[in-house]
N, CA, C, O and CB atoms as a CASP TS submission, in Angstrom:
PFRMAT TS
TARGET T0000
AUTHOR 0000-0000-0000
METHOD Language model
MODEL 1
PARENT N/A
ATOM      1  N   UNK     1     -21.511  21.724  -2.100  1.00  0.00           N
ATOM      2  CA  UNK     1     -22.040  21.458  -3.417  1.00  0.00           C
ATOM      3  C   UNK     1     -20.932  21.671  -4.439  1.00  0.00           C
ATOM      4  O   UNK     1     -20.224  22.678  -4.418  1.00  0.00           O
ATOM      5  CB  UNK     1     -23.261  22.358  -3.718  1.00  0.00           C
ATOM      6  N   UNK     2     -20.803  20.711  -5.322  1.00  0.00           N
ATOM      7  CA  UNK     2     -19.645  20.510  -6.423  1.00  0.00           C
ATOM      8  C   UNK     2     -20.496  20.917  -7.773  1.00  0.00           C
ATOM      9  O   UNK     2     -21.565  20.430  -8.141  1.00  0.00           O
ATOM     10  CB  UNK     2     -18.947  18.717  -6.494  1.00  0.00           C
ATOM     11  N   UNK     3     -19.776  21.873  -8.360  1.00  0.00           N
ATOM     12  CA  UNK     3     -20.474  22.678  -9.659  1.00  0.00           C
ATOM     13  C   UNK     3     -19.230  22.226 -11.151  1.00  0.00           C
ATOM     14  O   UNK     3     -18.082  22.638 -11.318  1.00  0.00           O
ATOM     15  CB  UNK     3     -20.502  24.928  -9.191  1.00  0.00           C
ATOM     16  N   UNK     4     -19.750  21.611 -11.700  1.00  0.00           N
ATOM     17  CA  UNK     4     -18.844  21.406 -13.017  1.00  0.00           C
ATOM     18  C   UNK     4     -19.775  21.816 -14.379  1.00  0.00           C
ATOM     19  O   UNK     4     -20.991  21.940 -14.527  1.00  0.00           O
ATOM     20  CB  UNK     4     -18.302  19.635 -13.134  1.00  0.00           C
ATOM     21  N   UNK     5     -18.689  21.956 -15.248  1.00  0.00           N
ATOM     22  CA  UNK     5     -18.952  21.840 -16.540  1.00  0.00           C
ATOM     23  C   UNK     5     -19.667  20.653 -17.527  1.00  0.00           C
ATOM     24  O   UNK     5     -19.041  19.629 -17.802  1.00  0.00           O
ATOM     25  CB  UNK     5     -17.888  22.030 -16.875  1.00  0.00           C
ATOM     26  N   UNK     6     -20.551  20.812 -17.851  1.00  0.00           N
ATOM     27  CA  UNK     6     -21.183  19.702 -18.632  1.00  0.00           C
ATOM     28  C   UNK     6     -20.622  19.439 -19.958  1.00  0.00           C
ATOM     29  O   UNK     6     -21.286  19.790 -20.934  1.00  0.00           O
ATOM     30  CB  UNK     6     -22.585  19.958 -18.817  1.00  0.00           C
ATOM     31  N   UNK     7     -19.356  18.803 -20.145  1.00  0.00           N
ATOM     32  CA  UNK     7     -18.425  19.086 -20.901  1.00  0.00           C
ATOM     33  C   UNK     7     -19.193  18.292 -22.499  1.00  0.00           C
ATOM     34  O   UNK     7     -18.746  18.587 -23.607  1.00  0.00           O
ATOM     35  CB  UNK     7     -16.869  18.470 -20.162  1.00  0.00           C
ATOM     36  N   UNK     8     -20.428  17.242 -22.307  1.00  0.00           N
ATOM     37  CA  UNK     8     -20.843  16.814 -23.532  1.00  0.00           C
ATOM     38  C   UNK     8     -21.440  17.636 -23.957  1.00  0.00           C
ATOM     39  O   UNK     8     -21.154  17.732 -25.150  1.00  0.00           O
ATOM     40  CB  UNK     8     -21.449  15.805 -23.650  1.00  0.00           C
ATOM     41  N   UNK     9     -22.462  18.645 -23.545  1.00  0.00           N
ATOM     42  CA  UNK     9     -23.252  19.820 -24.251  1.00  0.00           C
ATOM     43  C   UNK     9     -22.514  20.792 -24.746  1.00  0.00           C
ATOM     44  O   UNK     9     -22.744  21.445 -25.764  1.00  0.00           O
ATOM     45  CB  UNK     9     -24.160  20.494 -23.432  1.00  0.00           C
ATOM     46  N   UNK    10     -21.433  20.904 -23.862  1.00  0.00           N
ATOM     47  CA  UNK    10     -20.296  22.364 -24.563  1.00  0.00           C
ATOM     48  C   UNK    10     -19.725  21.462 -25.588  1.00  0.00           C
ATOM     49  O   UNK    10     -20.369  21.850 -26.563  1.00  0.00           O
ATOM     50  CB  UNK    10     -18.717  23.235 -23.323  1.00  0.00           C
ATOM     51  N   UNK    11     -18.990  20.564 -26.011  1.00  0.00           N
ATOM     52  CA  UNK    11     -18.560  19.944 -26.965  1.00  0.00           C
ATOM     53  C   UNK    11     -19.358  20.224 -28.513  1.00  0.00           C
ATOM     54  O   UNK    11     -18.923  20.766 -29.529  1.00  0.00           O
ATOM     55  CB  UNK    11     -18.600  18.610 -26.451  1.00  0.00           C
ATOM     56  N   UNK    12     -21.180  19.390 -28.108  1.00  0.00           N
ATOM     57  CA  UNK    12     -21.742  19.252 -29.114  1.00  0.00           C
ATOM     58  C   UNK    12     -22.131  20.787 -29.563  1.00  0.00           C
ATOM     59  O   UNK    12     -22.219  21.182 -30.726  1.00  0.00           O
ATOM     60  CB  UNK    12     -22.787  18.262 -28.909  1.00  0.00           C
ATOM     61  N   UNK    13     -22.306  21.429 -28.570  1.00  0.00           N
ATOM     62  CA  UNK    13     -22.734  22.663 -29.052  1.00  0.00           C
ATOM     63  C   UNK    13     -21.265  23.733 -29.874  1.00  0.00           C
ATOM     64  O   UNK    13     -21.531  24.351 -30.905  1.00  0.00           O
ATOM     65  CB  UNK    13     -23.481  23.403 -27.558  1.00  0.00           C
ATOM     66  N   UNK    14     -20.536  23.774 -29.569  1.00  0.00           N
ATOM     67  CA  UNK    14     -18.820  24.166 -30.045  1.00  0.00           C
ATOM     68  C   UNK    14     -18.868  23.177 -31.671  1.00  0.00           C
ATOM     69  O   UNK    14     -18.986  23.804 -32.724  1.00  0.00           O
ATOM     70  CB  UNK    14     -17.174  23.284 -28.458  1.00  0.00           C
ATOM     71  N   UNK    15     -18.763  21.636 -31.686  1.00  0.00           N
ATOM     72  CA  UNK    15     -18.545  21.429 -32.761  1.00  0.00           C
ATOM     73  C   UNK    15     -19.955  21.246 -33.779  1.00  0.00           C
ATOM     74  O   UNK    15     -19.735  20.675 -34.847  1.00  0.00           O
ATOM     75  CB  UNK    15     -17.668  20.399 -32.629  1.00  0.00           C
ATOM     76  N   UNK    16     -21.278  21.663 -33.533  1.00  0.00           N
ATOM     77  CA  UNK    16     -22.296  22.064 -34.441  1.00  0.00           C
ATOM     78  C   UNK    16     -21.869  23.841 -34.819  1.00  0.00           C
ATOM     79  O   UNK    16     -21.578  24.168 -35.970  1.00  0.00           O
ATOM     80  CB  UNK    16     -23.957  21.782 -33.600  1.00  0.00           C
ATOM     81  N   UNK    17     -21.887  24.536 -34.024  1.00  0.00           N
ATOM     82  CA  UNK    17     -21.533  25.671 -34.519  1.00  0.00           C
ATOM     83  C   UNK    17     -20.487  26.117 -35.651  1.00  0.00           C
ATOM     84  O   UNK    17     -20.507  27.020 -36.489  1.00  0.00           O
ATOM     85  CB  UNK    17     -21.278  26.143 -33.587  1.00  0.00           C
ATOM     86  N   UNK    18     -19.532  25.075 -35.318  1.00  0.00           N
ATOM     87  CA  UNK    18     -18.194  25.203 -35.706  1.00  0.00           C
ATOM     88  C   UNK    18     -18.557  24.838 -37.202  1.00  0.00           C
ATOM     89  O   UNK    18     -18.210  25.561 -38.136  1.00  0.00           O
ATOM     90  CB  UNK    18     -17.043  24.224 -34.859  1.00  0.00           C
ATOM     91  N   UNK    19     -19.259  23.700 -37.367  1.00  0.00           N
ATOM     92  CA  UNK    19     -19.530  22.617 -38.671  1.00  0.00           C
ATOM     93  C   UNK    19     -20.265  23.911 -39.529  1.00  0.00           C
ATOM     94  O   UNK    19     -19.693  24.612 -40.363  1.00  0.00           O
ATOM     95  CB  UNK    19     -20.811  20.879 -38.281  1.00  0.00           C
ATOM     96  N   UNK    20     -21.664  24.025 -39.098  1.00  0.00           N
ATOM     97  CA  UNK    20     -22.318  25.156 -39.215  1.00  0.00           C
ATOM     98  C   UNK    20     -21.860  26.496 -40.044  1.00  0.00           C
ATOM     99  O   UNK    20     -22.589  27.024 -40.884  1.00  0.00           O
ATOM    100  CB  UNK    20     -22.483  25.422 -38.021  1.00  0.00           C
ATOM    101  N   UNK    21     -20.565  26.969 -39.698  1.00  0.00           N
ATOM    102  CA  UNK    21     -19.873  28.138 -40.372  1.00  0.00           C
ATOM    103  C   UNK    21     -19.076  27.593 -40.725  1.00  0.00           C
ATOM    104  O   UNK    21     -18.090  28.328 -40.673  1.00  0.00           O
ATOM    105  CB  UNK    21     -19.457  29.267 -39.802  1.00  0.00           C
ATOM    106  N   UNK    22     -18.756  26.396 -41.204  1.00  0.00           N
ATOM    107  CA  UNK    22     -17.224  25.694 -42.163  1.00  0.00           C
ATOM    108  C   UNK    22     -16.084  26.536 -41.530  1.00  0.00           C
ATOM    109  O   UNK    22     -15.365  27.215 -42.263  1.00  0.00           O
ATOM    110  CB  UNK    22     -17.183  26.042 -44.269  1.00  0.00           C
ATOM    111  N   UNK    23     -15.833  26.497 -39.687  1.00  0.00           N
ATOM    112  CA  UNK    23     -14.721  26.303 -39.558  1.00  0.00           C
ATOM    113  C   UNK    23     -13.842  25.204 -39.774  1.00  0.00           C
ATOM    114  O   UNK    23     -14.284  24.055 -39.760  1.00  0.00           O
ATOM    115  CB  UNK    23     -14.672  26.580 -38.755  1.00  0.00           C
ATOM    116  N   UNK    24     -13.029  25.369 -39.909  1.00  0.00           N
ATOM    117  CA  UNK    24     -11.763  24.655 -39.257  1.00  0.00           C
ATOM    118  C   UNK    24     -11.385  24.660 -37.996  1.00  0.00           C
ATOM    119  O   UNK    24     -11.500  25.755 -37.445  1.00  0.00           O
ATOM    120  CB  UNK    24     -10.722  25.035 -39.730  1.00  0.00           C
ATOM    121  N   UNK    25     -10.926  23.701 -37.286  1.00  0.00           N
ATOM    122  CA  UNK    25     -10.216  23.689 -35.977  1.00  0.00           C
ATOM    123  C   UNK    25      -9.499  24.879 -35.666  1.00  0.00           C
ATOM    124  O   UNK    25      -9.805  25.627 -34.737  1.00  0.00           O
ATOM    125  CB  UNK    25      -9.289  22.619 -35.899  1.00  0.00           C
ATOM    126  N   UNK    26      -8.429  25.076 -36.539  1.00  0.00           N
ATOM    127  CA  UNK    26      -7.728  25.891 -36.615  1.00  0.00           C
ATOM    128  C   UNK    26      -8.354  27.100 -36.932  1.00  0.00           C
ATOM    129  O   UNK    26      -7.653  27.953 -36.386  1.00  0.00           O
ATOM    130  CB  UNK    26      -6.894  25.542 -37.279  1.00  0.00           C
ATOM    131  N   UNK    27      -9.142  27.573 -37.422  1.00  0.00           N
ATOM    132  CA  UNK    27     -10.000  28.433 -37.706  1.00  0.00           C
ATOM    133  C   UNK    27     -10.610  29.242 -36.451  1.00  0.00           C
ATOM    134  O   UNK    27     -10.429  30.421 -36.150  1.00  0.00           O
ATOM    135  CB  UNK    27     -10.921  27.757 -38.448  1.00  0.00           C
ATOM    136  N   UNK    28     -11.289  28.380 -35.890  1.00  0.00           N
ATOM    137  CA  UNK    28     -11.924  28.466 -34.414  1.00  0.00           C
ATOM    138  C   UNK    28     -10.980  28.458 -33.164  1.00  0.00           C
ATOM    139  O   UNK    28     -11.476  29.163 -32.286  1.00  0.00           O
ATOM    140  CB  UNK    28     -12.866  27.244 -34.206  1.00  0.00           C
ATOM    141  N   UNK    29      -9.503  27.767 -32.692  1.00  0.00           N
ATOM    142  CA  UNK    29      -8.632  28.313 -32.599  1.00  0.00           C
ATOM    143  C   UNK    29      -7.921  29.690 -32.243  1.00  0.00           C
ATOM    144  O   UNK    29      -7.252  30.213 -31.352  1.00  0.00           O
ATOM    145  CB  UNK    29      -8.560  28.022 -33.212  1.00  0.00           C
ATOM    146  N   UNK    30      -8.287  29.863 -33.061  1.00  0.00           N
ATOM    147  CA  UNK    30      -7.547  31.298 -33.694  1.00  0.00           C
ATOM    148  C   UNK    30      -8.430  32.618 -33.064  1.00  0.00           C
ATOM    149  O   UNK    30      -7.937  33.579 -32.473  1.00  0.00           O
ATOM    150  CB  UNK    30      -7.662  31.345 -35.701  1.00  0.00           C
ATOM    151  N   UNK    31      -9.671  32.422 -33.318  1.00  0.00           N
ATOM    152  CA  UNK    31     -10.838  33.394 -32.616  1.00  0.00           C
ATOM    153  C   UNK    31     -10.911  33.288 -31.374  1.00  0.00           C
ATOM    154  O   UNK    31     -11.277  34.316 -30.805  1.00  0.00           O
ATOM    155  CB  UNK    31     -12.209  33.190 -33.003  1.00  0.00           C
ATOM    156  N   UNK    32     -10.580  31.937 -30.391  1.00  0.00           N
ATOM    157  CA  UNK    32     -10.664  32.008 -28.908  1.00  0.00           C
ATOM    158  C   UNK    32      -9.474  31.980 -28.839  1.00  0.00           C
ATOM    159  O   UNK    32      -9.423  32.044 -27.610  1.00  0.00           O
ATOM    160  CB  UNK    32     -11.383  31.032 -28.055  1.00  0.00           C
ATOM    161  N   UNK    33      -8.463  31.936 -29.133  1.00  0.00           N
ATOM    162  CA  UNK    33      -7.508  31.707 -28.449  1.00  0.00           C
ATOM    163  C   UNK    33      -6.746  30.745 -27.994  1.00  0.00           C
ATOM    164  O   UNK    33      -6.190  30.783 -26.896  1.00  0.00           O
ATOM    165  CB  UNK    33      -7.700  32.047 -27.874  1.00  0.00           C
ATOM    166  N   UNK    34      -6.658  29.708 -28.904  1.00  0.00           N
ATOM    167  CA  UNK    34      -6.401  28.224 -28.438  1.00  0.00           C
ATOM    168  C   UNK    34      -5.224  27.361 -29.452  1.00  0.00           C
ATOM    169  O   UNK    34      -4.267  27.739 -30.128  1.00  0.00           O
ATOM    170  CB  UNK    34      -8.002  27.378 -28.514  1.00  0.00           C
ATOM    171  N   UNK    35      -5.694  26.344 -29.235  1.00  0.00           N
ATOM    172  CA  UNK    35      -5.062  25.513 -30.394  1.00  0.00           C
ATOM    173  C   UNK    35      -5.578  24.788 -30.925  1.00  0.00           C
ATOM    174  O   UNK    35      -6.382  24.214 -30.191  1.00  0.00           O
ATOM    175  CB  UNK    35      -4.192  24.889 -30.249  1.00  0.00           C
ATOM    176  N   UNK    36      -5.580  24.245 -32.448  1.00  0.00           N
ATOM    177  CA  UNK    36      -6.497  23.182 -32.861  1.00  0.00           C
ATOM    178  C   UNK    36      -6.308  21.769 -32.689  1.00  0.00           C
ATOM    179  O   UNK    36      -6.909  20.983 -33.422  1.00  0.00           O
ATOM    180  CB  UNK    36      -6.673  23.297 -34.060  1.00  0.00           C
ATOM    181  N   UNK    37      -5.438  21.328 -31.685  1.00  0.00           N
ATOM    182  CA  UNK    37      -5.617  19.997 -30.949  1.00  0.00           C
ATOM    183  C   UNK    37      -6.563  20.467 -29.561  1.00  0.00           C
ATOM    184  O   UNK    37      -7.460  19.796 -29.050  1.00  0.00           O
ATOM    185  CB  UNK    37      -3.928  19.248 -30.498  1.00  0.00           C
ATOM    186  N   UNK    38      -6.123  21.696 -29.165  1.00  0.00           N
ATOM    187  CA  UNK    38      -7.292  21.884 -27.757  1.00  0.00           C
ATOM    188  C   UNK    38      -8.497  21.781 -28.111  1.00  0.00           C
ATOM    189  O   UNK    38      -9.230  21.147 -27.352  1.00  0.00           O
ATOM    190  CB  UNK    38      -7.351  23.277 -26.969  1.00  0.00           C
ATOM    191  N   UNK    39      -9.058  22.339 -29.311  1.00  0.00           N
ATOM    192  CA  UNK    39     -10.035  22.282 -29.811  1.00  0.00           C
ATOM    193  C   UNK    39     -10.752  21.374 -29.710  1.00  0.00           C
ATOM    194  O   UNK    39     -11.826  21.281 -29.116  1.00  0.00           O
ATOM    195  CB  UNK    39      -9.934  22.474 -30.644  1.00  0.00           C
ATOM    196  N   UNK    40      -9.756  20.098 -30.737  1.00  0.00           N
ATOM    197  CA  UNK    40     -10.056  18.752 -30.967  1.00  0.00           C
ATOM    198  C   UNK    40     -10.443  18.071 -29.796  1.00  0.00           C
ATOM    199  O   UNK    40     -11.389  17.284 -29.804  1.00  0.00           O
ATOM    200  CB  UNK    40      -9.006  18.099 -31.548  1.00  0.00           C
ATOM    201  N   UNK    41      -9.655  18.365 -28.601  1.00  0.00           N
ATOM    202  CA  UNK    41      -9.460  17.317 -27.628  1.00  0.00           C
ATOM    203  C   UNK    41     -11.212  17.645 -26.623  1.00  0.00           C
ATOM    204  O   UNK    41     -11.934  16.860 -26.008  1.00  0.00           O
ATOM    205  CB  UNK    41      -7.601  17.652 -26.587  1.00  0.00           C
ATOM    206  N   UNK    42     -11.357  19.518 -26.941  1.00  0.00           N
ATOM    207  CA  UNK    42     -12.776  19.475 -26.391  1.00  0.00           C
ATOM    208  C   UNK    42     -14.087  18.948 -27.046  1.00  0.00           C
ATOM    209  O   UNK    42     -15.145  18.510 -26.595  1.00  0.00           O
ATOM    210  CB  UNK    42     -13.059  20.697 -26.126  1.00  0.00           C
ATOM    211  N   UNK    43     -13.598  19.164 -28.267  1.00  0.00           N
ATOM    212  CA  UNK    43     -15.014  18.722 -28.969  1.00  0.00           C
ATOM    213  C   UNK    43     -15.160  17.110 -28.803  1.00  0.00           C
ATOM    214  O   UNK    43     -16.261  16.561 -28.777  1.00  0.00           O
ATOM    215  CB  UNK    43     -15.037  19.146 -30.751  1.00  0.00           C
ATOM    216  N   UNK    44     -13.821  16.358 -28.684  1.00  0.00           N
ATOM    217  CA  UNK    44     -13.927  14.596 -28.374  1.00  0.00           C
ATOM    218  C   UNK    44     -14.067  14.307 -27.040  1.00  0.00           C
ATOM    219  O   UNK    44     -13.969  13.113 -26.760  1.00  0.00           O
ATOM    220  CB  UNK    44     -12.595  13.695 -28.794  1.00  0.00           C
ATOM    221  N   UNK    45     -14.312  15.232 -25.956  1.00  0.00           N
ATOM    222  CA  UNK    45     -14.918  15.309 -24.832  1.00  0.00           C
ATOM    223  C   UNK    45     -13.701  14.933 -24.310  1.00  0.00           C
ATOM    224  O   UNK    45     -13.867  14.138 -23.385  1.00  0.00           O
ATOM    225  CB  UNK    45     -16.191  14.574 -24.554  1.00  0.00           C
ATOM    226  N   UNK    46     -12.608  15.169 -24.517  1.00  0.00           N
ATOM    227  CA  UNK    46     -10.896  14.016 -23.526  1.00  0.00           C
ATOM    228  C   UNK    46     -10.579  14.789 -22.916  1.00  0.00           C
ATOM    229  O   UNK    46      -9.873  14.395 -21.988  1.00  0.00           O
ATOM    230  CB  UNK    46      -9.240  13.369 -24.276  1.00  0.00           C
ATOM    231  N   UNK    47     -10.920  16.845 -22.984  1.00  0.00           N
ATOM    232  CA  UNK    47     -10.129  17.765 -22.727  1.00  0.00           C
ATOM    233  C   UNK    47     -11.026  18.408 -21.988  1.00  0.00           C
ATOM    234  O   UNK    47     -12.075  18.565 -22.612  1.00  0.00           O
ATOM    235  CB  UNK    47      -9.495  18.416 -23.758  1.00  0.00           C
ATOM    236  N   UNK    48     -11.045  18.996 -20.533  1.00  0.00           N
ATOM    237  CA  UNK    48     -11.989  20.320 -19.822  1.00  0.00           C
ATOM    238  C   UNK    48     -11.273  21.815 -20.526  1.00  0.00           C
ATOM    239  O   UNK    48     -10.061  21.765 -20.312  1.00  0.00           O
ATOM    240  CB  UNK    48     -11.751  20.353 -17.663  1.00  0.00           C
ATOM    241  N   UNK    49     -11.524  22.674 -21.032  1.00  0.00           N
ATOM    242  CA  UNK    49     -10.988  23.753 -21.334  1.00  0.00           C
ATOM    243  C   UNK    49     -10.692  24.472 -19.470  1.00  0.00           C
ATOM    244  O   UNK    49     -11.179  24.124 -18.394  1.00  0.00           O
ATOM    245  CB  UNK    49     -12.143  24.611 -22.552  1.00  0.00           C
ATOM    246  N   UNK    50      -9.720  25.529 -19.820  1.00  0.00           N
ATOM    247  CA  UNK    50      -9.548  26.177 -19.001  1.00  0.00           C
ATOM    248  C   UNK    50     -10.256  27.034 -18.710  1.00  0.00           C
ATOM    249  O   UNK    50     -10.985  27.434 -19.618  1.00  0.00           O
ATOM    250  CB  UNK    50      -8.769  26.448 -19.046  1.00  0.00           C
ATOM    251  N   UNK    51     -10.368  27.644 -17.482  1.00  0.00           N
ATOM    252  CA  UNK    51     -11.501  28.965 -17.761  1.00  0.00           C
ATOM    253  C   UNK    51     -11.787  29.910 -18.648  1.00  0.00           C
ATOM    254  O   UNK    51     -12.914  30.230 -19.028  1.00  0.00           O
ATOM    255  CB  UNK    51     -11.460  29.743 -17.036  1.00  0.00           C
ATOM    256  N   UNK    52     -10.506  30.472 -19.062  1.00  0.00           N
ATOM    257  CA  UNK    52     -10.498  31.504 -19.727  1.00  0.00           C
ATOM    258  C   UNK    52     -10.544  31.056 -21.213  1.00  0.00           C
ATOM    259  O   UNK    52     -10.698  31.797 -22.183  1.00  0.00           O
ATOM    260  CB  UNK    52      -9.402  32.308 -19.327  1.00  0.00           C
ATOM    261  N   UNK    53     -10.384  29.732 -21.215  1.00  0.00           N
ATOM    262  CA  UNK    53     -11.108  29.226 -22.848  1.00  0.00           C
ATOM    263  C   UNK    53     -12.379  28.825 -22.487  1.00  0.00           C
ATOM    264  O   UNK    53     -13.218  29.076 -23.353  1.00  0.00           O
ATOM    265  CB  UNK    53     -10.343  27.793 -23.767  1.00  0.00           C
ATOM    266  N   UNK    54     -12.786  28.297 -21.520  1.00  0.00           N
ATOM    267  CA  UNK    54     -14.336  28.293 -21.455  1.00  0.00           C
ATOM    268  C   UNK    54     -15.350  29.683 -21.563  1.00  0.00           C
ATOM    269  O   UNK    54     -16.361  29.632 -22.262  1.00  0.00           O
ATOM    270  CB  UNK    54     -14.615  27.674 -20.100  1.00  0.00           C
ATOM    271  N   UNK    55     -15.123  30.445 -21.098  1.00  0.00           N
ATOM    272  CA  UNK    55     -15.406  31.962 -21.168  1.00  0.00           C
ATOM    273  C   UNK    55     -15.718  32.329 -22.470  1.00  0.00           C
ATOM    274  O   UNK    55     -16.760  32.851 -22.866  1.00  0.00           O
ATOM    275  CB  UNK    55     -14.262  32.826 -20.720  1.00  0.00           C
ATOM    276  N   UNK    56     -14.548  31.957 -23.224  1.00  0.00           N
ATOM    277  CA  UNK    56     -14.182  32.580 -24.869  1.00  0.00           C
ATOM    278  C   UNK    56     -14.962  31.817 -25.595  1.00  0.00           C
ATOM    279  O   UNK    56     -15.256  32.254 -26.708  1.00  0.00           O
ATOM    280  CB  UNK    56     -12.557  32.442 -25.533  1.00  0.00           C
ATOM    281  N   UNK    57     -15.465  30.593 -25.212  1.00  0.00           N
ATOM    282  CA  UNK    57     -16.009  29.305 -25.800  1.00  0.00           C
ATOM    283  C   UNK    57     -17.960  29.910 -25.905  1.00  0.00           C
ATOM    284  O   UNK    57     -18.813  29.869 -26.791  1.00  0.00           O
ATOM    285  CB  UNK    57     -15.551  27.612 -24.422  1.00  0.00           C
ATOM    286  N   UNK    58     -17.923  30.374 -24.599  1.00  0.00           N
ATOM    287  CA  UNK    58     -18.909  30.545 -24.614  1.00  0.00           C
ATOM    288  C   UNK    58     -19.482  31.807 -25.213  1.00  0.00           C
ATOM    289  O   UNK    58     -20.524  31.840 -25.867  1.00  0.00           O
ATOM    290  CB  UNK    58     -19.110  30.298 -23.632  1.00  0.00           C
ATOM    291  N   UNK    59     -18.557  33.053 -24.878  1.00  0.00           N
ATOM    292  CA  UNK    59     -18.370  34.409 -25.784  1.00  0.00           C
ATOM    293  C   UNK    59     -18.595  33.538 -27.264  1.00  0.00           C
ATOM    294  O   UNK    59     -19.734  33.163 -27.540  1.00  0.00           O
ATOM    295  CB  UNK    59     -16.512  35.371 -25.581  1.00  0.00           C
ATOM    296  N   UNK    60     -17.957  33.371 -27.782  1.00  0.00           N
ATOM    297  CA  UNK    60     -17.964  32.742 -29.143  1.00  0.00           C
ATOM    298  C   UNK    60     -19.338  32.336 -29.529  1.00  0.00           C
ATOM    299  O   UNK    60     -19.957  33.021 -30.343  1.00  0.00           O
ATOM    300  CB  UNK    60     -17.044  31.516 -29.206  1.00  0.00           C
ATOM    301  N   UNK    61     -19.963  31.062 -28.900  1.00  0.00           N
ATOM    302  CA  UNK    61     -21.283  30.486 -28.859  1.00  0.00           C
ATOM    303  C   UNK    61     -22.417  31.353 -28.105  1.00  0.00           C
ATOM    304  O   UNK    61     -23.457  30.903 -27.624  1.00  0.00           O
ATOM    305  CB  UNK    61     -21.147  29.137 -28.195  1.00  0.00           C
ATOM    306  N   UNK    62     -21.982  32.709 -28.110  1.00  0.00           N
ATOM    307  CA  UNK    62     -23.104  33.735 -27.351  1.00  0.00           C
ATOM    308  C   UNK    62     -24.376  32.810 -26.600  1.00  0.00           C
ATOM    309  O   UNK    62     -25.584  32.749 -26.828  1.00  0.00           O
ATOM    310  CB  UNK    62     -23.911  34.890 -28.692  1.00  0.00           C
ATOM    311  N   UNK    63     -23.618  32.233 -25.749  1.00  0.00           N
ATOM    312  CA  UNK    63     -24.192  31.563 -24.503  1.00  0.00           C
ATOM    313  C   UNK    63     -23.821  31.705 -23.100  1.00  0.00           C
ATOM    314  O   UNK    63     -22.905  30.971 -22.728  1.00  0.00           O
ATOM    315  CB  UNK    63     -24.067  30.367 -24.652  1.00  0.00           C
ATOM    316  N   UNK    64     -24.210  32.299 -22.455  1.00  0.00           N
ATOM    317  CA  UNK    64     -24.314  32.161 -21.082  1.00  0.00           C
ATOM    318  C   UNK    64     -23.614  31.135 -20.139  1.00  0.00           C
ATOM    319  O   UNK    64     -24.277  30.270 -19.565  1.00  0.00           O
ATOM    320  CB  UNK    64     -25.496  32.021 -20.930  1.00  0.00           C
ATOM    321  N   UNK    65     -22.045  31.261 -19.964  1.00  0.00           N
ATOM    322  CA  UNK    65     -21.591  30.042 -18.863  1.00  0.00           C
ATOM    323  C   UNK    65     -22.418  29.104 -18.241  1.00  0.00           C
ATOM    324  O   UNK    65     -22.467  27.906 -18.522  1.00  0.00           O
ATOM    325  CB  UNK    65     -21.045  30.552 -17.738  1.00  0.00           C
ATOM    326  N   UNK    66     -23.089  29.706 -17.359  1.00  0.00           N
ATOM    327  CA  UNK    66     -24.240  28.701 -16.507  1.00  0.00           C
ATOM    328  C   UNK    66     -24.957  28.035 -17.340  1.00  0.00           C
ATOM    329  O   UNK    66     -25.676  27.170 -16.839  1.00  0.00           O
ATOM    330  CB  UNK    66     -25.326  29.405 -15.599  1.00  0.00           C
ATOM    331  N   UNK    67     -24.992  28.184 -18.612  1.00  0.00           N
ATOM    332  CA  UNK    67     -26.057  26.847 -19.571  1.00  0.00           C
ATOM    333  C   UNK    67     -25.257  26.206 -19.452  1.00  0.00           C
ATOM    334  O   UNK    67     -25.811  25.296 -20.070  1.00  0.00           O
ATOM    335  CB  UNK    67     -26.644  26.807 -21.202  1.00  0.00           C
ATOM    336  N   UNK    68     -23.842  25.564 -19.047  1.00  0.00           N
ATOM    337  CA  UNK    68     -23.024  24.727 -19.035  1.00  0.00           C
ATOM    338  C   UNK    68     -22.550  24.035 -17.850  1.00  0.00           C
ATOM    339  O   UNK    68     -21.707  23.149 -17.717  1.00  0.00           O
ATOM    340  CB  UNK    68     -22.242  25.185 -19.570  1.00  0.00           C
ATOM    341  N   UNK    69     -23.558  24.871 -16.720  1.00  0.00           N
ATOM    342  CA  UNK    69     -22.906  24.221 -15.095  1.00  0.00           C
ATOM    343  C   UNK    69     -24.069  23.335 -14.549  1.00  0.00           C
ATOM    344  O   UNK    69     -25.248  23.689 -14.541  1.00  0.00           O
ATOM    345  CB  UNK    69     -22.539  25.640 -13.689  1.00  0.00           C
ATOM    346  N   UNK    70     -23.733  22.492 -14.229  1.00  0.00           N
ATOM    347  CA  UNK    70     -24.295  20.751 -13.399  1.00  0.00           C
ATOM    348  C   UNK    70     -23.821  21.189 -12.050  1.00  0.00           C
ATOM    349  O   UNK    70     -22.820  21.827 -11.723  1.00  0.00           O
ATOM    350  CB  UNK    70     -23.290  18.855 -13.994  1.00  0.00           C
ATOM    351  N   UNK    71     -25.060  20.547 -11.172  1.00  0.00           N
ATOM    352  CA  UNK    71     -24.409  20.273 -10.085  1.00  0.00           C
ATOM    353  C   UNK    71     -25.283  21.307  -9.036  1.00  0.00           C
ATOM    354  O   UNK    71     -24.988  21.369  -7.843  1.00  0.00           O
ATOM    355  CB  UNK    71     -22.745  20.510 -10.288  1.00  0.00           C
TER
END
């Protein structure tokens, strides 16, 4: 069994939150640990984060990893 990331729900949910508190890319960034093209590239769905930004992604969005696993 193959377990992935449901990378359109983490996206929409990352850039409503984000909109939500008038981050900036860079803003949000900065709190996980990233960059604001990584950012960009997850919220336009082009980019899988790495684990340890998925983790932080989800720390951040006080959500539970597994709301994000298919499969």
């Amino acid at each position: 069994m193959s377990l992935s990331v449901d990378t359109v729900v983490l996206a929409a949910k990352v850039r409503e939150k984000r909109s939500n508190l008038g981050l900036t890319k860079s803003d949000l960034a900065s709190l996980v640990g990233s960059s604001p093209s990584t950012i960009g590239r997850i919220e336009a769905k082009k980019s899988y984060p790495s684990t340890d930004l998925f983790i932080s992604l989800c720390n951040w969005l006080k959500t539970d990893p597994r709301d994000f696993v298919r499969g």
